[in-house]
GUZAMAR-241536 format. One record per residue (C-alpha): residue number from 0; z, x, y. Coordinates in nm, 3 decimals. Layout:
N
R i w u v
R NUM Z X Y
...
***
This chain:
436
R i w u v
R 0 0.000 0.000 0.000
R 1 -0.085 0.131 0.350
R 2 0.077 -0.006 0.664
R 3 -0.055 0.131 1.006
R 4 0.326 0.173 1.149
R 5 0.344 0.448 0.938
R 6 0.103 0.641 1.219
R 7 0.376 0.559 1.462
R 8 0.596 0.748 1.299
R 9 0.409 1.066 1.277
R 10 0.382 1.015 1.638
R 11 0.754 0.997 1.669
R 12 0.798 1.259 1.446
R 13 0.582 1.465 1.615
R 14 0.704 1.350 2.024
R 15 0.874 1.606 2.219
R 16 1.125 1.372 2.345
R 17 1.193 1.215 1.978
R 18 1.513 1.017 1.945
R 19 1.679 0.825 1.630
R 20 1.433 0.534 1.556
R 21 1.583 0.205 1.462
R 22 1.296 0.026 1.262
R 23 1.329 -0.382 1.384
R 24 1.185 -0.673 1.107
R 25 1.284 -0.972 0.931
R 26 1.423 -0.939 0.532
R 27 1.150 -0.791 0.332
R 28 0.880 -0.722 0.520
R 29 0.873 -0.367 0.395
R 30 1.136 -0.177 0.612
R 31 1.251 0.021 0.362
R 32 0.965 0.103 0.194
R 33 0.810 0.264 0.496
R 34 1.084 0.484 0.577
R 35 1.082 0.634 0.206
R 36 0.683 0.651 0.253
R 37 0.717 0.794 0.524
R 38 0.986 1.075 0.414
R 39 0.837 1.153 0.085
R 40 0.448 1.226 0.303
R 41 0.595 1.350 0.615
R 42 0.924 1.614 0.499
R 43 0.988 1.836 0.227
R 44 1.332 1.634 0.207
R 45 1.465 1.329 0.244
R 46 1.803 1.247 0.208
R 47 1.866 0.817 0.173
R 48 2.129 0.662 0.263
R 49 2.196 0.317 0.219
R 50 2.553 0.132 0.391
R 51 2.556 -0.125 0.210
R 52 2.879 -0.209 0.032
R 53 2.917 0.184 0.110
R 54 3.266 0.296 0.079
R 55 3.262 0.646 0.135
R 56 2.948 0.647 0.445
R 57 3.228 0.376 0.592
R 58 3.556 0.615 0.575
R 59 3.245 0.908 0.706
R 60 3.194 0.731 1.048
R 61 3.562 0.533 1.051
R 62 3.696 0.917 1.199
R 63 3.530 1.110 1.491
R 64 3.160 1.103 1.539
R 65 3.106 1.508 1.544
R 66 2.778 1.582 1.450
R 67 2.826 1.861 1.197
R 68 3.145 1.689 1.099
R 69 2.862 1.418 0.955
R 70 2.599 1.642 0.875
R 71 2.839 1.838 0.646
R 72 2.927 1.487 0.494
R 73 2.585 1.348 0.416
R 74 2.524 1.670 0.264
R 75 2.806 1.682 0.036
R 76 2.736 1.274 -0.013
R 77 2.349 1.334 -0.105
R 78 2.397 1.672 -0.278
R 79 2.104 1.768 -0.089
R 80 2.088 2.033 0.194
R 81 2.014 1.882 0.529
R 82 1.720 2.130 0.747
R 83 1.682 2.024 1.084
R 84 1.323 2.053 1.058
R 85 1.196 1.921 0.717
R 86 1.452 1.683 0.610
R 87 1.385 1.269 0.739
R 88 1.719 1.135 0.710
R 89 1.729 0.736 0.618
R 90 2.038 0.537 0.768
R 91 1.935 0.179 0.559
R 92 2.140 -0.156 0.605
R 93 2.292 0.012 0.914
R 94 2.425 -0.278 1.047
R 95 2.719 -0.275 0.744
R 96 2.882 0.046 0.937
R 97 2.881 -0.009 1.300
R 98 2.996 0.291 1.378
R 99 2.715 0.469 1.213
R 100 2.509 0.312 1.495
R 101 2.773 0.443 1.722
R 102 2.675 0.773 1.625
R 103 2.355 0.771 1.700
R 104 2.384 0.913 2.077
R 105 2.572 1.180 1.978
R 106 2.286 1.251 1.726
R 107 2.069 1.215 2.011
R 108 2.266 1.409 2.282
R 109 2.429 1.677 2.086
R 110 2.166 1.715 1.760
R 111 1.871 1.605 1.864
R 112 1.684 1.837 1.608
R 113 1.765 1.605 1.346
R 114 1.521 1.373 1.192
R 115 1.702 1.014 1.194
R 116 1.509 0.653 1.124
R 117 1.735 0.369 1.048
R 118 1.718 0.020 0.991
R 119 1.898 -0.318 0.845
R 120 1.867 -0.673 0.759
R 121 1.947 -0.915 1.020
R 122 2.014 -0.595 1.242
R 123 1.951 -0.822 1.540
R 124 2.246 -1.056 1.491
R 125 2.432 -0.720 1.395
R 126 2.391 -0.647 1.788
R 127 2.542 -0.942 1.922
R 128 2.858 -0.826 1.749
R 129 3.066 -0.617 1.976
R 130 2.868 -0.340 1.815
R 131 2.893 -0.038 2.040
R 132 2.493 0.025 2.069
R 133 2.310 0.326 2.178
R 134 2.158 0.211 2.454
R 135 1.838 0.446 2.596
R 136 1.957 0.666 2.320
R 137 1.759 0.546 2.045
R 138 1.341 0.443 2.002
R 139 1.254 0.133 1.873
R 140 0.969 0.053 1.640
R 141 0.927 -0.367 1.529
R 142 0.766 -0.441 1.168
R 143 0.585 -0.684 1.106
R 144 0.434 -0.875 0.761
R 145 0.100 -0.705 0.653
R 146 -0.174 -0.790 0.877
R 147 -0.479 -0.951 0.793
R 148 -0.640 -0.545 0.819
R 149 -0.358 -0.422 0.618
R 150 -0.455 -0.736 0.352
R 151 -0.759 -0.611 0.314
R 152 -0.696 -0.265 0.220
R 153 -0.442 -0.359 0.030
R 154 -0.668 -0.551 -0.171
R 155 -0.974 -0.290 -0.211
R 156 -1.125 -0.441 0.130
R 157 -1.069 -0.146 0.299
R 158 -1.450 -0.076 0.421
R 159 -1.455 -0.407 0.546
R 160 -1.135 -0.333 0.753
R 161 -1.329 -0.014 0.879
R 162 -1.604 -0.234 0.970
R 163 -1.396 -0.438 1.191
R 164 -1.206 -0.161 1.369
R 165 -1.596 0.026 1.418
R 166 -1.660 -0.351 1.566
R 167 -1.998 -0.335 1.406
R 168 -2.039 -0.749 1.473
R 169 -2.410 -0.724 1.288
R 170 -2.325 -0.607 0.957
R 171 -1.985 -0.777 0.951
R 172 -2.244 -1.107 1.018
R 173 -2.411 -0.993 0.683
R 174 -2.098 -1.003 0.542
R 175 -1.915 -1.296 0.702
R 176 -1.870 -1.498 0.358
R 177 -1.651 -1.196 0.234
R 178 -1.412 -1.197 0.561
R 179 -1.402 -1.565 0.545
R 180 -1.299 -1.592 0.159
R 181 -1.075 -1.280 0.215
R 182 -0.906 -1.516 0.529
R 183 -0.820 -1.798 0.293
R 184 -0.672 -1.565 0.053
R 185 -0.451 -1.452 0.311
R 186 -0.370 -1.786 0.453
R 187 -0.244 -1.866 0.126
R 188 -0.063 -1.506 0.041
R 189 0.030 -1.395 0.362
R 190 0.164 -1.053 0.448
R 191 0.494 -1.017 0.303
R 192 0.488 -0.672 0.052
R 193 0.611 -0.854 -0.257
R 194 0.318 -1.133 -0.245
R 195 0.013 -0.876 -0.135
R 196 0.121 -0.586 -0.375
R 197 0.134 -0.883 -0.617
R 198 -0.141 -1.045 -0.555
R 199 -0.385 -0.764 -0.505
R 200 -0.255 -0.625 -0.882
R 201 -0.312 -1.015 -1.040
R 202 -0.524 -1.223 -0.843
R 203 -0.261 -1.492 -0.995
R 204 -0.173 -1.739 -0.711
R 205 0.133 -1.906 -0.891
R 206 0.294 -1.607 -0.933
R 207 0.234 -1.556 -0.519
R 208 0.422 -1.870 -0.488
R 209 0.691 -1.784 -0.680
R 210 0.804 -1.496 -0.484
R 211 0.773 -1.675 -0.199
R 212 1.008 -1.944 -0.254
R 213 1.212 -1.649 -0.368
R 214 1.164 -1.529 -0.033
R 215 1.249 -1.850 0.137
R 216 1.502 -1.914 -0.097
R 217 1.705 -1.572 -0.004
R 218 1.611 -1.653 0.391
R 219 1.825 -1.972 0.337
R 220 2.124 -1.755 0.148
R 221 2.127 -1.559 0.486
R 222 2.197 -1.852 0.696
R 223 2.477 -1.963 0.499
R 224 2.601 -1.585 0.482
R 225 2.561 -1.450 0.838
R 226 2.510 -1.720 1.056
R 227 2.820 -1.895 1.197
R 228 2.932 -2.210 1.050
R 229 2.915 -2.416 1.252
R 230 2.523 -2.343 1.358
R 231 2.419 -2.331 0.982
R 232 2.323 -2.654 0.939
R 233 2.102 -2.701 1.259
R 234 1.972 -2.361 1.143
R 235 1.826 -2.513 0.822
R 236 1.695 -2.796 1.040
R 237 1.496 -2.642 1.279
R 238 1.384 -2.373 0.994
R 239 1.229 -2.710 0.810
R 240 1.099 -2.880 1.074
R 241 0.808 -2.653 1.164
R 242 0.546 -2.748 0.915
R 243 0.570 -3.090 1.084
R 244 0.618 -2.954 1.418
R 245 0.282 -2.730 1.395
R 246 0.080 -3.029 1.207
R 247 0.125 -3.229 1.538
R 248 -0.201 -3.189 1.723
R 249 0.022 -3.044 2.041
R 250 0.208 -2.835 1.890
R 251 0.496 -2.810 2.140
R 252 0.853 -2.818 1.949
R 253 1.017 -3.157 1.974
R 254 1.355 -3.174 1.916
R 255 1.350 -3.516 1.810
R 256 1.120 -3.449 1.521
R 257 1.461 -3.201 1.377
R 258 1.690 -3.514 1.420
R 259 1.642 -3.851 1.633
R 260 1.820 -3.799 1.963
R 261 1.871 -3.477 1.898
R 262 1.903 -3.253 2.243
R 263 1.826 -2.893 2.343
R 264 2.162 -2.797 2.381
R 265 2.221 -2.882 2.074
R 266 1.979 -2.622 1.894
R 267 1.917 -2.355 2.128
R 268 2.162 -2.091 1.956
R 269 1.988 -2.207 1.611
R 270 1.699 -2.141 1.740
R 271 1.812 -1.801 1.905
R 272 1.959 -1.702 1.571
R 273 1.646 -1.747 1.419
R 274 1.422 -1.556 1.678
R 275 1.651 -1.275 1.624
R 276 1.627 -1.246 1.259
R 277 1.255 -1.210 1.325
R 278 1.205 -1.529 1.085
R 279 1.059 -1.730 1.385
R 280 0.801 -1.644 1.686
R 281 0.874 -1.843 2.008
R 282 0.586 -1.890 2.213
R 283 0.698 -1.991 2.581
R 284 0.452 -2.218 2.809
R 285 0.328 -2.108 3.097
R 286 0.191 -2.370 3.406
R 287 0.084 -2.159 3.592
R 288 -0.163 -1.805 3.497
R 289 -0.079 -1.555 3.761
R 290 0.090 -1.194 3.687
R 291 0.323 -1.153 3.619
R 292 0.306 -1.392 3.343
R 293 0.656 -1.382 3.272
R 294 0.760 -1.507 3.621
R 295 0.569 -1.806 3.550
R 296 0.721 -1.968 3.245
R 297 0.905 -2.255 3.141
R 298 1.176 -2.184 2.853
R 299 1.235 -2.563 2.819
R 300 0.887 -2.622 2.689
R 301 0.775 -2.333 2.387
R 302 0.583 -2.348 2.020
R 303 0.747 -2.225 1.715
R 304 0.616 -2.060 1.424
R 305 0.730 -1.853 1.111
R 306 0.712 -1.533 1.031
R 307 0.421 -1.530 0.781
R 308 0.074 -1.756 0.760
R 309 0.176 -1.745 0.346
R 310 0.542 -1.881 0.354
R 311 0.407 -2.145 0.609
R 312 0.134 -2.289 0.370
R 313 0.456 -2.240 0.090
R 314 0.702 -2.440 0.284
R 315 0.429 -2.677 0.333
R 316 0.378 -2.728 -0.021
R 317 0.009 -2.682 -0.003
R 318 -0.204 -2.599 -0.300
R 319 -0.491 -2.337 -0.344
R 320 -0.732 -2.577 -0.380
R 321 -0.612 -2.737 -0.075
R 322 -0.714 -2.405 0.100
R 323 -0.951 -2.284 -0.031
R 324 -1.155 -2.550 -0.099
R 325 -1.080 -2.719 0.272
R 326 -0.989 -3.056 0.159
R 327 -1.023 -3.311 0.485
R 328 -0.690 -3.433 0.407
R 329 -0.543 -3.148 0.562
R 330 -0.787 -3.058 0.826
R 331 -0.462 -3.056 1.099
R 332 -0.274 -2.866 0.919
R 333 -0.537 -2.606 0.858
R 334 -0.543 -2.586 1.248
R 335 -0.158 -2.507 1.210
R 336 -0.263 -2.257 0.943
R 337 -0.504 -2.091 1.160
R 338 -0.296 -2.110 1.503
R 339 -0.006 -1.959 1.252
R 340 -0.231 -1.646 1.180
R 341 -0.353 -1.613 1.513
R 342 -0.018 -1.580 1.628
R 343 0.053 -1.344 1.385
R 344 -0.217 -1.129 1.454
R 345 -0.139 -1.118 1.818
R 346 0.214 -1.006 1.709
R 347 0.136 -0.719 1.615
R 348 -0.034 -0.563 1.896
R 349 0.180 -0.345 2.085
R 350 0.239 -0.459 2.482
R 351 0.099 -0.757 2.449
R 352 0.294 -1.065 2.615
R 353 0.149 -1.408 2.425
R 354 0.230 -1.752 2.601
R 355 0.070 -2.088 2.579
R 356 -0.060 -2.288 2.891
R 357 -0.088 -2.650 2.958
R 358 -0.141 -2.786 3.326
R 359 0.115 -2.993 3.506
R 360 -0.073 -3.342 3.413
R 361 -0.101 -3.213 3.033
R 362 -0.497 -3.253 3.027
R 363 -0.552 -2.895 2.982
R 364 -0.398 -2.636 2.707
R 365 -0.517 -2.335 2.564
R 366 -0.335 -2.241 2.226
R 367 -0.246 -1.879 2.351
R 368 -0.221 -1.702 2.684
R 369 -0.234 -1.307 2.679
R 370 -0.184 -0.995 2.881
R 371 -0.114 -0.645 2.865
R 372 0.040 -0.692 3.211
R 373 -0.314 -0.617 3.428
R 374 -0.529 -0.860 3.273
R 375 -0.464 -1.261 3.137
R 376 -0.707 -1.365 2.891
R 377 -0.714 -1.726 2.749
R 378 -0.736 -1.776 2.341
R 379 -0.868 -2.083 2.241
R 380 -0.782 -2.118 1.848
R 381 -1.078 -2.304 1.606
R 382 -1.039 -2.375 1.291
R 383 -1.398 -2.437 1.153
R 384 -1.691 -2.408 1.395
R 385 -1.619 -2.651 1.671
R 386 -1.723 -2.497 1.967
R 387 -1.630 -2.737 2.245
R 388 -1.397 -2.529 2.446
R 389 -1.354 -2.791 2.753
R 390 -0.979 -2.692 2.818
R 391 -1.135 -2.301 2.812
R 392 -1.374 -2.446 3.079
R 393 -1.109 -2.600 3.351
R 394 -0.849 -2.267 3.304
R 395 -1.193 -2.057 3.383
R 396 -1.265 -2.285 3.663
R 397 -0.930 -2.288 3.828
R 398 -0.817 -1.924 3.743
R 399 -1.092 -1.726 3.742
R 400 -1.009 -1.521 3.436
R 401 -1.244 -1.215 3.352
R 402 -1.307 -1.306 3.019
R 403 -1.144 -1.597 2.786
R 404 -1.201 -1.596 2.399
R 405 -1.254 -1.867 2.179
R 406 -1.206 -1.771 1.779
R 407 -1.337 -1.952 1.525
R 408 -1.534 -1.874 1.192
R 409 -1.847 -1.858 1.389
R 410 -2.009 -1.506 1.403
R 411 -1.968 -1.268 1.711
R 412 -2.138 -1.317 2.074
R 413 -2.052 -1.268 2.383
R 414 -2.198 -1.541 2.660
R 415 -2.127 -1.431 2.991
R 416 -1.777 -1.562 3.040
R 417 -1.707 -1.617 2.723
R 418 -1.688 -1.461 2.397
R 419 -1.665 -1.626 2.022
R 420 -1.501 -1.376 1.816
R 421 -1.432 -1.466 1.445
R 422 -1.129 -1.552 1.322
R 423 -1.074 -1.250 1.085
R 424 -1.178 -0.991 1.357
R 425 -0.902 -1.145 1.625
R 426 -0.744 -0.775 1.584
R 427 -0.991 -0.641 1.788
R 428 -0.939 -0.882 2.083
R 429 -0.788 -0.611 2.322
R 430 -1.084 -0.343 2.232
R 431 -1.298 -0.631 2.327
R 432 -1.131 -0.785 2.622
R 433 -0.888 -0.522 2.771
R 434 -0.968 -0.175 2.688
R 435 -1.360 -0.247 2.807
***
């Protein structure tokens, strides 16, 4: 398995002004995996440590935070000797010893020759916890479920991957049954490790199912385990509300669809507890498109989504012949589907801030709102091949944008204002729209 971050981390590893990385994702979507990927290509050594239900790394850190002092302790832990220079050393499930994360400025301001990546489950409720955290002392790197580029390589695509990131639109035309069968496949797998690895060795979808209502299954052990009482229940509500909250042709979250009379205050730290798990994306409207973006938006009115394209269509209950066959009984939902993976995409392109816009009257919305803080560019989502982009018409008209995108399964072109780029090559759409 291949996953880009891991060229990130050569970069860190590699930066003059390197500090201990703290690797950011939801519950097995490959943390880590990387890091021991990463250690075993990039260092003759690599010494793993792992906190959880760790009694002697806990009595380590309880003490002073002396950087030899610890050094001399991992060493005598791992039975390994620690060099500076060629050893990657793993902090996993951090978040169990708090004082381990404590140490990480002293790491970084006394030792900073040493190699350190960390990271841990739920590590962003962790935070909230009276943890004493490095702040500016540390880098951050997010993780993210396999990407539609890193599904295809994973599953011996990976010239067709090439071919989008050479953006060679005529021969990926040639090919555009391939990307689109490839796109269902993901819809239905997804990205998280487990199901691609899976899936790419047996091509058997009902085993890809079962792992990920083993997956959802152990998301809902976590609320009951780390969440705090008294939130855990709206937690499971909001969690199963969003299939029917993104098959509603707006897909802005209603709180009444989670429980009749149900009010914001009620759900916001559910929902908060969720976004910083990493199991949900929230997706904040704007009203108005002016930079910054940020300045301009409304927290009261926002889309959610999972995590993963492939544990939406599970929690869904939706078949493979459902998807892959495009049954017209689900024709909304495949437009949840496809707004899911779009959003997903989009995630995992660094600086990128992603809204969504509707006008003050509600008779215009574009599905997604981007910038990379110079430029806004509007994202109309398509399912099929419907090409009627009227709300893509009035933002133009009113805001001027350079370029706005709609993506659909409809091959490549570019017409004056606006390009149609296809749904599997949305990875490209700041080579095509910003860095042009």
């Amino acid at each position: 398995m291949y996953r880009t971050a891991i060229e990130k981390l050569y970069e860190w590893k590699n930066s003059i002004v390197r500090k201990p990385l703290i690797i950011e994702g939801a519950r097995q979507v490959g943390k880590t995996w990387l890091m021991k990927e990463f250690g075993s290509k990039a260092y003759k050594n690599t010494v793993y440590i792992n906190f959880d239900a760790n009694e002697k790394m806990a009595e380590l850190f309880s003490t002073n935070l002396n950087t030899d002092r610890i050094i001399l302790g991992l060493e005598l832990y791992s039975g390994q000797k620690i060099e500076a220079d060629n050893t990657l050393i793993i902090f996993d499930e951090i978040q169990e010893v708090p004082k381990a994360l404590s140490s990480l400025k002293y790491f970084y301001e006394n030792a900073p020759q040493y190699h350190i990546i960390c990271a841990g489950s739920l590590l962003g409720i962790a935070l909230h916890e009276g943890t004493s955290f490095p702040v500016g002392k540390v880098n951050f790197l997010k993780l993210y479920p396999l990407s539609f580029h890193e599904f295809l390589i994973a599953t011996a695509n990976e010239r067709f991957s090439d071919l989008l990131n050479a953006q060679e639109y005529d021969l990926i035309s040639s090919f555009k049954q391939t990307y689109i069968d490839e796109l269902k496949h993901y819809y239905f797998v997804g990205g998280m490790p487990e199901a691609v690895v899976s899936f790419a060795e047996n091509h058997d979808f009902n085993k890809v199912r079962d792992i990920q209502n083993n997956i959802l299954a152990a998301y809902e052990q976590d609320f009951s385990k780390h969440a705090p009482y008294s939130i855990v229940p709206k937690i499971r509500m909001i969690w199963n509300s969003i299939p029917s909250q993104l098959a509603k042709e707006n897909k802005k979250f209603i709180y009444g669809l989670v429980r009749e009379g149900a009010r914001a205050k009620d759900y916001e730290a559910a929902i908060m507890w969720l976004t910083d798990c990493g199991l949900i994306y929230k997706i904040n409207r704007v009203s108005t498109a002016n930079l910054p973006l940020k300045a301009y938006e409304d927290p009261r009115a926002f889309k959610l989504y999972v995590m993963d394209v492939g544990l939406l269509s599970c929690m869904a209950g939706l078949q493979q012949r459902t998807l892959l066959d495009g049954n017209n009984m689900f024709t909304e939902f495949k437009g949840a589907l496809t707004e899911q993976y779009v959003c997903q995409q989009l995630k995992t392109i660094d600086n990128l801030s992603i809204y969504y816009f509707t006008n003050d009257r509600g008779s215009c919305e574009v599905d997604f709102i981007i910038s990379n803080g110079e430029k806004i560019i509007p994202v109309e989502v398509k399912a099929e091949v419907n090409l009627k982009a009227k709300s893509l018409q009035v933002f133009k008209e009113k805001y001027k944008p350079e370029i706005s995108v709609r993506t659909s399964m409809t091959n490549y072109k570019k017409e004056g204002w606006l390009l149609n780029l296809p749904l599997y090559a949305v990875s490209q759409i700041t080579k095509e729209c910003i860095a042009k």
